[in-house]
C-alpha positions in Angstrom: 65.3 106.3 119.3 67.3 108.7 121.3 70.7 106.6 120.9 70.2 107.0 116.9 69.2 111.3 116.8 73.2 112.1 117.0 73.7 110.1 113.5 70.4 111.0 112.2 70.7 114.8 113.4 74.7 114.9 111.8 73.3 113.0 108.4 70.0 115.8 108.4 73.1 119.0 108.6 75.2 117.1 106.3 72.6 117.2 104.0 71.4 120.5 104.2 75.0 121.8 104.2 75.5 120.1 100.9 72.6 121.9 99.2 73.3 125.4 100.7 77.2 125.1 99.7 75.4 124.8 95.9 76.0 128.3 93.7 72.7 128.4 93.0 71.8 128.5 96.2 74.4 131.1 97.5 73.2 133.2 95.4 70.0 133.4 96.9 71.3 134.6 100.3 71.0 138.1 99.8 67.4 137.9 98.8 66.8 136.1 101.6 67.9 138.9 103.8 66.4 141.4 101.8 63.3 139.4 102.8 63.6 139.0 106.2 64.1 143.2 106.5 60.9 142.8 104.3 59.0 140.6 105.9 59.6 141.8 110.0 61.5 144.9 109.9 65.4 145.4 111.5 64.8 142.7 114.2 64.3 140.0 111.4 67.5 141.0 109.6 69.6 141.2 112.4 68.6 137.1 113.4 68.9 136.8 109.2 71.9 137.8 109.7 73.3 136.1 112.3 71.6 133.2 112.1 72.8 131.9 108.8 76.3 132.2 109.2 76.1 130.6 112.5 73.9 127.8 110.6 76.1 127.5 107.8 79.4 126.9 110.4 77.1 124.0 112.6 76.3 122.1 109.2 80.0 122.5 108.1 79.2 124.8 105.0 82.2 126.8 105.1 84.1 123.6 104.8 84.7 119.8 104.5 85.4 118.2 107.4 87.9 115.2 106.9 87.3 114.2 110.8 87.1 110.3 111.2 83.6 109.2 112.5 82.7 109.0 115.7 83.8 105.6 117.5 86.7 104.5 114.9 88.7 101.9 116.1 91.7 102.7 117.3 95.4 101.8 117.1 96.9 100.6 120.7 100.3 102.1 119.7 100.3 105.0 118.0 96.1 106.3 119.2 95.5 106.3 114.8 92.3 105.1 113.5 92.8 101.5 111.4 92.0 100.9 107.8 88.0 101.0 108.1 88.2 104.1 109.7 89.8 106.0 107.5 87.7 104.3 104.3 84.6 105.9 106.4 86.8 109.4 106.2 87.7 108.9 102.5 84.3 108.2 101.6 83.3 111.8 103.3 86.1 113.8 102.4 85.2 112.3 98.7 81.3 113.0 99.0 81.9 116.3 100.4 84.6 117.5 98.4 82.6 116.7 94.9 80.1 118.9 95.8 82.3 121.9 95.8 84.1 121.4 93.3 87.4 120.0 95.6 89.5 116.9 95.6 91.6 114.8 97.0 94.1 112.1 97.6 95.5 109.1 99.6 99.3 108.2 100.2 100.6 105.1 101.9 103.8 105.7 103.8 106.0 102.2 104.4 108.8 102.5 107.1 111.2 100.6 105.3 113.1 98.7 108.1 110.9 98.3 111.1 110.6 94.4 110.3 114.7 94.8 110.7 114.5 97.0 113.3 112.8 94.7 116.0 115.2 91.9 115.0 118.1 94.0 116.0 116.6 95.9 118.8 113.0 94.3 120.0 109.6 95.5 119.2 109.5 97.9 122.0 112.0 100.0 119.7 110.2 99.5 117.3 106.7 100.2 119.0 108.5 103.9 119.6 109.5 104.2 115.9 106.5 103.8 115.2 104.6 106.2 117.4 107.1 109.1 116.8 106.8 108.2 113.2 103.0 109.2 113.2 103.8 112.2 115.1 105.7 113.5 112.6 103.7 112.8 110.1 100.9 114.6 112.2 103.3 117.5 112.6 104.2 118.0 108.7 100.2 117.9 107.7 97.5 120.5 107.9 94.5 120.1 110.3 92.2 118.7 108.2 94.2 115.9 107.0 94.0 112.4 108.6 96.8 109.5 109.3 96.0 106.3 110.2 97.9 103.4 110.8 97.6 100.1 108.6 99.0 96.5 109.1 102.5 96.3 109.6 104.7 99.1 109.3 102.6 101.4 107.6 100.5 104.5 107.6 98.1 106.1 105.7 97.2 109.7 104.7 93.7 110.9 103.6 93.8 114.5 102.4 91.3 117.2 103.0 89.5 118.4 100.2 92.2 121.0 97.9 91.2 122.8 94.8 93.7 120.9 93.2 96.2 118.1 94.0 97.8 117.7 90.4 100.8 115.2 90.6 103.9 117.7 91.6 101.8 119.1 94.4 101.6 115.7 95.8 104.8 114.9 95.0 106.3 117.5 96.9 104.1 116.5 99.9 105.6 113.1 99.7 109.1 114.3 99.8 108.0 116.6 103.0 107.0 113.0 104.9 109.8 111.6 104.2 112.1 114.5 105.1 109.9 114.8 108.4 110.7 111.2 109.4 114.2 110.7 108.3 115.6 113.4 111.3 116.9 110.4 113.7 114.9 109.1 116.6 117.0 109.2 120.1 115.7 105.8 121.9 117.8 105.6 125.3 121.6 105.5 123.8 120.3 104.7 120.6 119.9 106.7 117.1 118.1 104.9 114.6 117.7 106.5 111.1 114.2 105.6 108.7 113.5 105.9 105.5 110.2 105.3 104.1 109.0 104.4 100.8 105.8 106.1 99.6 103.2 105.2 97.0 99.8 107.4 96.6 96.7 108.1 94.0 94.8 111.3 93.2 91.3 111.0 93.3 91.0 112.7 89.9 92.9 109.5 88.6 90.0 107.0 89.7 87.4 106.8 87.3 85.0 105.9 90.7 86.7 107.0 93.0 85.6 105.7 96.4 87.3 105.3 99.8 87.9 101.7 99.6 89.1 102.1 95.9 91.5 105.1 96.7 93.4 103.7 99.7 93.5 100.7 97.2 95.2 102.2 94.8 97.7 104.0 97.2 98.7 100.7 98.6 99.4 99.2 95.2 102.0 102.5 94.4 103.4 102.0 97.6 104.2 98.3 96.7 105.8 99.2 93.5 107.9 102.1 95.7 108.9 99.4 98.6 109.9 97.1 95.7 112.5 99.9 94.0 112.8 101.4 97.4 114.2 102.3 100.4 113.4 105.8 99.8 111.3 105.5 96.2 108.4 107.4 96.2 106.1 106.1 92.9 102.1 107.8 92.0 99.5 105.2 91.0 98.6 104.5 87.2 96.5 102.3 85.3 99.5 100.2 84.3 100.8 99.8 87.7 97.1 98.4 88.5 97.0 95.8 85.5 100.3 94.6 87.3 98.9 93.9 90.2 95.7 92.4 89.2 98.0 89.9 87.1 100.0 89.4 90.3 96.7 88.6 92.5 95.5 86.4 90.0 99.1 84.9 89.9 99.0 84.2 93.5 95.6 83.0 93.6 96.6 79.9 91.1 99.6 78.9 92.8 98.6 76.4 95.2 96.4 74.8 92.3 100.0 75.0 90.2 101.8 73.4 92.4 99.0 70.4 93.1 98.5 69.6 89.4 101.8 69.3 88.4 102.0 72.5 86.6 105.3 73.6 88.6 108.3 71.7 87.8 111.6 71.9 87.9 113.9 72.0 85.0 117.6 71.1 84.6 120.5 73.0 83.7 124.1 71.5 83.0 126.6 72.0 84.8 130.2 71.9 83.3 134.2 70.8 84.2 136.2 73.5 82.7 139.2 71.0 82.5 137.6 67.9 81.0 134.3 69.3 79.7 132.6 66.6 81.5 128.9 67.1 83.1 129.6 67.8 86.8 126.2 68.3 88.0 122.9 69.8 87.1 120.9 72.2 89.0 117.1 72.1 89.1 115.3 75.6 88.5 111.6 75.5 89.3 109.4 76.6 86.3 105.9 77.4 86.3 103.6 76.4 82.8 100.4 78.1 83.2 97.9 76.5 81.0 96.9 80.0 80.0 99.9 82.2 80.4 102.3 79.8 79.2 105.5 79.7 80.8 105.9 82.1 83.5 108.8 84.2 84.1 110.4 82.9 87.7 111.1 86.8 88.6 107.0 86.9 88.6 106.7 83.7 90.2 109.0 83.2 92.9 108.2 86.8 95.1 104.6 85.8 95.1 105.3 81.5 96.1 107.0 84.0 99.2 104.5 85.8 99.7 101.7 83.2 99.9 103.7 81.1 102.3 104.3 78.1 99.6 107.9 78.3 99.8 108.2 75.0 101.5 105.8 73.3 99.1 107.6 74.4 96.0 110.9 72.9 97.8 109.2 69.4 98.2 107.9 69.8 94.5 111.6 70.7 93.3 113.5 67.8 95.8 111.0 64.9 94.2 111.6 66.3 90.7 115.1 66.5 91.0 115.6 63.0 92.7 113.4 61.5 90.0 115.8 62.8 87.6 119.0 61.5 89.2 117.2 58.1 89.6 116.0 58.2 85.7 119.7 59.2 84.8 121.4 56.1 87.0 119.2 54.0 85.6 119.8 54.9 82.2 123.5 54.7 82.6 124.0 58.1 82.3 126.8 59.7 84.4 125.4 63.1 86.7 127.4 63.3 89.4 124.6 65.1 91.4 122.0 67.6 91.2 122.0 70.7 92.8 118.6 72.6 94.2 118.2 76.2 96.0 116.7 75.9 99.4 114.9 79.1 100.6 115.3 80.9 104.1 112.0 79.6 105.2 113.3 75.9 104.4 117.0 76.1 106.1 114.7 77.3 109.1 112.7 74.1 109.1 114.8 72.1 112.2 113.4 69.0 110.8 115.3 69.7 107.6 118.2 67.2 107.7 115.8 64.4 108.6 113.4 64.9 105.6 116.2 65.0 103.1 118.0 61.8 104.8 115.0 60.4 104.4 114.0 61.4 100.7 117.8 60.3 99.7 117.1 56.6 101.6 113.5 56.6 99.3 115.3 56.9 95.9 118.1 54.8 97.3 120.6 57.9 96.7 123.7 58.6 98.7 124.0 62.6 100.6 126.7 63.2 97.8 124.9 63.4 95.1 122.6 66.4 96.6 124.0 69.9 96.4 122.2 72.7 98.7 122.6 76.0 97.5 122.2 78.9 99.7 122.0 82.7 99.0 124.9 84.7 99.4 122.7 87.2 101.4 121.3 84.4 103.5 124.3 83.7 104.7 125.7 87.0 105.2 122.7 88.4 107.1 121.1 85.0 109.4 122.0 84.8 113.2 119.2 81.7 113.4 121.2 79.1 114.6 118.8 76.9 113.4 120.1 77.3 109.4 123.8 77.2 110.8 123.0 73.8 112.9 121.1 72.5 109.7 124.1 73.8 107.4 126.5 72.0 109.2 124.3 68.3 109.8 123.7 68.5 106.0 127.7 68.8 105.7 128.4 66.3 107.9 125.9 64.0 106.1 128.2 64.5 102.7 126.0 66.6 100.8 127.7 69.5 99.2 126.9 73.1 100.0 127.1 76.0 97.4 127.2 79.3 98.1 124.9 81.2 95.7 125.1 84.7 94.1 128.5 85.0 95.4 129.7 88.9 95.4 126.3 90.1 95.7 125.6 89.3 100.1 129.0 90.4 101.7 129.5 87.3 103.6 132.7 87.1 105.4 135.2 84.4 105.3 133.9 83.3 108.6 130.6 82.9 107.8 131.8 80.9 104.2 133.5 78.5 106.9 131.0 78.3 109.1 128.2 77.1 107.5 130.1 74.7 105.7 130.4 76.0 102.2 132.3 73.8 99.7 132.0 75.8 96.9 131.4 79.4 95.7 128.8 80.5 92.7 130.2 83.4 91.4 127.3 85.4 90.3 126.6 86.3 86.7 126.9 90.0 87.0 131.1 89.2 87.1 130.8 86.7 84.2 129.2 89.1 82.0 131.5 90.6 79.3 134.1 88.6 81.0 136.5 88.2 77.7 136.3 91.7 77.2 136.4 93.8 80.2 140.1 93.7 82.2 138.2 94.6 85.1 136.3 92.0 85.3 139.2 89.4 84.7 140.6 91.1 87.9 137.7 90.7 90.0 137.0 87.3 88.5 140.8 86.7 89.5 141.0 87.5 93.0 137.8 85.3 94.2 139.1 82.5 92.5 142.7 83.3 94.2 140.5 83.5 97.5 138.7 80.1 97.0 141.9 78.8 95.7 143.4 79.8 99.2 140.1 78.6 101.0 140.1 75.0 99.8 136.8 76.0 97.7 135.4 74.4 94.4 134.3 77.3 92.2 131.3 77.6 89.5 130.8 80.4 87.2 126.9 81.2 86.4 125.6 83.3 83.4 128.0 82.1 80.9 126.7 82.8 77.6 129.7 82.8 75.3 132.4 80.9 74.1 134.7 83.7 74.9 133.4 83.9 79.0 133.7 80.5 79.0 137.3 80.3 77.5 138.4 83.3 79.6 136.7 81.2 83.1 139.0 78.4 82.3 141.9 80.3 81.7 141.9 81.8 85.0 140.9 78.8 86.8 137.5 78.8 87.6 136.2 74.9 87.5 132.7 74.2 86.5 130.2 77.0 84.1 126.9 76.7 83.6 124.5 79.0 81.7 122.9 80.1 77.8 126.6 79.8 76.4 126.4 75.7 77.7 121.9 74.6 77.9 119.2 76.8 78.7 117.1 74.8 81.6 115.0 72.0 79.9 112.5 69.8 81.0 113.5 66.3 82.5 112.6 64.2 79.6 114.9 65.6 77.5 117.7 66.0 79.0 118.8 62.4 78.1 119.1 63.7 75.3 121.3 66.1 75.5 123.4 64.6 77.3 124.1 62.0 74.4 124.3 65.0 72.1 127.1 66.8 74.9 128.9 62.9 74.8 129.3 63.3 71.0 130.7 66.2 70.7 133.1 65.4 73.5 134.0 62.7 71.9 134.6 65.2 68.3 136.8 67.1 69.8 139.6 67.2 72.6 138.6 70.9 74.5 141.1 72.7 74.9 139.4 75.7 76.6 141.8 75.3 80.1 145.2 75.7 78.8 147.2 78.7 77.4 148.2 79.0 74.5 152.7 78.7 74.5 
């Protein structure tokens, strides 16, 4: 009984605080001491007096507290209460403030590279980051507003009750957090600069507005900020919500996608600029949703990341695409190979090599005829010797290696030798307008002077015109692929195509690599 009075006592205040703090009541208060003087004379209005004021501060009348409760879990690293903590606060702040006429709101504040940060420098750097990150964020904001810390790299702030927090008031606030932590943080001889992106939600915006649903809400703005970020700062709005409900209910079908079949990959040719011949295709994964319909891969393919089906997706798209180079052999139709992206969480797999020998001894297929492409900024940014040992066994095996994106990762010329690269993918922001912009041909120019120099095949991707693709051959680029040649297609047609590519071919003698005398 006496363990539950504290609880009971703090409910019985709240209570009474919340009918006192009431204009109807208030206005009563004079007549109350009136009545007192009344009722027992100058000794009654003196305790009236006094007493109600000091009642008034006990029950928190004067104000609402945003305290977290009493025995909130607690962060290890930086002393913050954790996510069901500061619900309990919303929920108070929100309850409290309603009552007299105040509001509120919740920002989530993401440290943009702490994830990078302990890769470069260990967690215990990043530990301090961290804790002097919440500091600050302690320092910028009044007394009555509460930080906590949430999973990862983030923090949340709940604010005391305001008359008004209308969207450029909390705007600027945002900008004040992010000003307060980007001063760099001394950590023995190191400085290390962070940014943070920042998402957050009025209260005023929720139609039931609740702890849970607030910090909710803030978390989804601060998603959209981290994905436009570093440094974006984004408010919360229906819209934005319907996107992420989509996204959830995306990511929630994905594993049953992927078991029925309804994740497949497609094929797109691959060209020789010099004889027009197929050289290869590459197999894009593409997602029919037997409700959605097709679903864009820039919707699809951050969420298969996300959910940790990255691998599955790769064993989905390596069966599909060695079906299709069996079905091709068989039919007597010439595809030199096909080529498939492999993600970072694949090339980290040390068993890698093994399954793919393996998969290529099943379908009876030699290592030649399977290109791995790898991201630009893979290969520019990855120290796991794991992806450079598998690089270089998958090499040595005789499948090719492509080089992805290429322009867009800053990989050196060491790094394109050193995991083996055999040829570059120059990425379609360079092929774009390609026939028509001179500065473009120049750029365009030089990496194919540097592959040229390097020993490297080259393949332009995004061609969508017979003028890009004209201009590629001209200045020696060897293989396109994109709009201007197929648009992916399923596997059972591409037969077809291909007959229809042969006859045409056969129509005409291209032309497209020499200059005109």
């Amino acid at each position: 009984m006496t363990e539950e009075f504290g609880p009971r006592a703090a409910m019985f205040l709240y209570r009474w605080a919340q009918r006192l703090r009431r204009p109807e009541n208030l206005a009563f208060l004079p007549a109350v001491t009136l009545a007192a003087f009344w009722l027992g004379g100058e000794h009654h209005l003196v305790l009236a007096a006094l007493g109600l004021p000091l009642l008034y501060l006990m029950a928190g009348a004067f104000g609402v507290d945003a305290q977290p409760p009493a025995g909130a879990a607690q962060d290890g690293e930086t002393g913050l209460i954790l996510r069901e903590g500061l619900v309990a606060t919303l929920d108070s702040i929100l309850a409290g403030g309603s009552a007299v006429g105040k509001t509120s709101a919740c920002l989530v504040v993401h440290l943009d590279d702490a994830r990078v940060l302990a890769d470069h420098h260990g967690h215990a750097a990043r530990a301090e980051v961290l804790r002097r990150s919440a500091e600050r964020l302690q320092d910028v904001l009044r007394p009555g507003d509460v930080v906590a810390r949430l999973e990862g790299d983030s923090f949340a702030v709940a604010l005391a009750p305001v008359g008004r927090a209308d969207l450029e008031s909390v705007l600027q606030l945002a900008a004040r957090l992010q000003q307060a932590l980007a001063a760099p943080i001394a950590i023995d001889a190191l400085r290390i600069y962070a940014t943070a992106s920042i998402g957050f939600c009025q209260a005023s915006r929720l139609t039931d507005a609740r702890g849970r649903s607030l910090l909710d809400a803030a978390e989804i703005a601060a998603a959209e900020a981290l994905g436009n970020g570093p440094g974006a700062i984004r408010a919360w709005s229906p819209a934005m919500q319907r996107a992420s409900d989509d996204r959830a209910s995306l990511r929630d079908d994905l594993a049953e996608a992927l078991d029925r079949g309804q994740i497949q990959p497609f094929f797109q040719p691959q060209v020789s600029t010099d004889t027009g011949k197929i050289s290869g295709f590459e197999a894009l994964a593409r997602w029919e949703h037997p409700q959605r319909g097709m679903v864009p891969p820039a919707e699809f393919l951050p969420l298969v990341h996300e959910a940790g089906l990255s691998e599955r997706l790769g064993e989905v798209v390596l069966y599909g695409a060695l079906t299709a180079l069996s079905d091709w052999d068989a039919s007597g139709l010439d595809v030199p190979n096909v080529s498939i992206n492999f993600s970072q969480e694949e090339l980290s797999n040390p068993r890698l090599p093994e399954r793919l020998k393996w998969e290529l001894d099943r379908f009876g297929l030699s290592p030649d005829r399977l290109v791995v492409e790898v991201l630009e900024t893979v290969v520019a940014t990855t120290d796991n010797d794991v992806v450079v040992r598998n690089l270089a066994e998958l090499s040595k095996m005789g499948c090719g290696i492509d080089l992805d994106d290429f322009g867009t990762g800053h990989a050196s010329i060491a790094a394109v030798r050193r995991f083996g690269v055999g040829r570059i993918k120059i990425d379609r922001s360079f092929v774009t307008r390609l026939d028509e912009d001179p500065g473009q041909q120049r750029m365009v120019a030089a990496i194919l002077s540097m592959a040229e120099r390097l020993g490297l095949e080259t393949l332009a991707e995004g061609v969508e015109s017979t003028g890009e693709h004209a201009m590629l051959a001209q200045l020696g680029c060897g293989h396109v692929q994109g709009f201007g040649i197929a648009r992916p297609m399923r596997r059972e047609i591409t037969a077809t195509w291909i007959g229809r590519h042969r006859a045409r071919q056969m129509a005409a003698t291209p032309t497209l690599g020499k200059r005109a005398g």
